[in-house]
N, C-alpha and C positions, 0 to 999 in steps of 0.2 A: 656549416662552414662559412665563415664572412670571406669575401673577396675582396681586393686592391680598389680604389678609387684615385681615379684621375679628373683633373678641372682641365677644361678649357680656358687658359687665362684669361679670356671676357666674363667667363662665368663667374671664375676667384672675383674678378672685378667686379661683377652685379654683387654677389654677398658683402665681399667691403662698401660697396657703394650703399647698400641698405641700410646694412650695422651704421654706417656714417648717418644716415639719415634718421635712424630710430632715434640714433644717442641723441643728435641734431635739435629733431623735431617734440621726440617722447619725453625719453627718457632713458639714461644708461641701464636703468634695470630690464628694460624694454629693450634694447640692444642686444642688450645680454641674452635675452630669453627669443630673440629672434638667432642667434648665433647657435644657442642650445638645440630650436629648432630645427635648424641644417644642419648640425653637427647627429642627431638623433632620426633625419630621414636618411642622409646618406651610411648610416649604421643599417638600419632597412632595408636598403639598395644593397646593401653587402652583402647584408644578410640571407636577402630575396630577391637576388636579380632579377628573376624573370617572375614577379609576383603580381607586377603592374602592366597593363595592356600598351599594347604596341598604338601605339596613335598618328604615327605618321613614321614614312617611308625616310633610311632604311633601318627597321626594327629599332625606333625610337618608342621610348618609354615616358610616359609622365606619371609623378609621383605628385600631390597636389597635397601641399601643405595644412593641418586644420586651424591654427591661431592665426596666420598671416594670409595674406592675399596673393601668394606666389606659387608658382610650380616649377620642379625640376626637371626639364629634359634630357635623360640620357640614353646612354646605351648599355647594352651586355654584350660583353665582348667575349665570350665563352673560350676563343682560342687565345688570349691573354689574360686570360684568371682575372678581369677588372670591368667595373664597368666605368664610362665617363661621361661627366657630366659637362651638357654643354652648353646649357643655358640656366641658368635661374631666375626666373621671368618673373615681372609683377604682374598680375591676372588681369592688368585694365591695359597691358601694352599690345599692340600689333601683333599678333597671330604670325609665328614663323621669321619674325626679324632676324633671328639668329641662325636658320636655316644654312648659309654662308659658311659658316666654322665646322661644318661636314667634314667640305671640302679642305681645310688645312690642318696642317701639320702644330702639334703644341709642343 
């Protein structure tokens, strides 16, 4: 049974922010295939919410990308059938910058 997915609008923001930069720097086909990427982990997440280890406090999950240099932080939200995702981090940024968006409301 897949489940609902939610963004943290910073998170929407890190994927466009990437795609921007693949297309930018790569290539649009390379864009593209980072877009297919997150589009094919958060079907995973759906899929398996709880298939990935808990990595930090509270019951956050990382899913770590294989082609790109990023990971996803979310959660499983069990009592609203979704999980959400609140960072999609590039693996050379600061440990927990995103920690903050816990705490608010999307």
């Amino acid at each position: 049974m897949a489940f609902a997915a939610g963004f943290h609008p910073a998170a929407r923001f890190e994927v466009s922010e990437a795609v921007d930069y693949y297309s930018r720097e790569a290539s649009d086909d390379i864009a593209a295939k980072f877009a297919e990427a997150i589009e094919s982990a958060v079907s995973a997440l759906k899929a398996a919410p709880t298939r990935w280890r808990v990595v930090e406090h509270p019951e956050i999950r990382r899913y770590v990308l294989r082609r790109f240099p990023f990971a996803i932080y979310y959660r499983w939200e069990p009592k609203h059938g979704q999980i959400v995702v609140y960072a999609v981090m590039h693996c050379s940024r600061a440990p927990g910058y995103w920690r903050n968006r816990l705490e608010t409301d999307y």
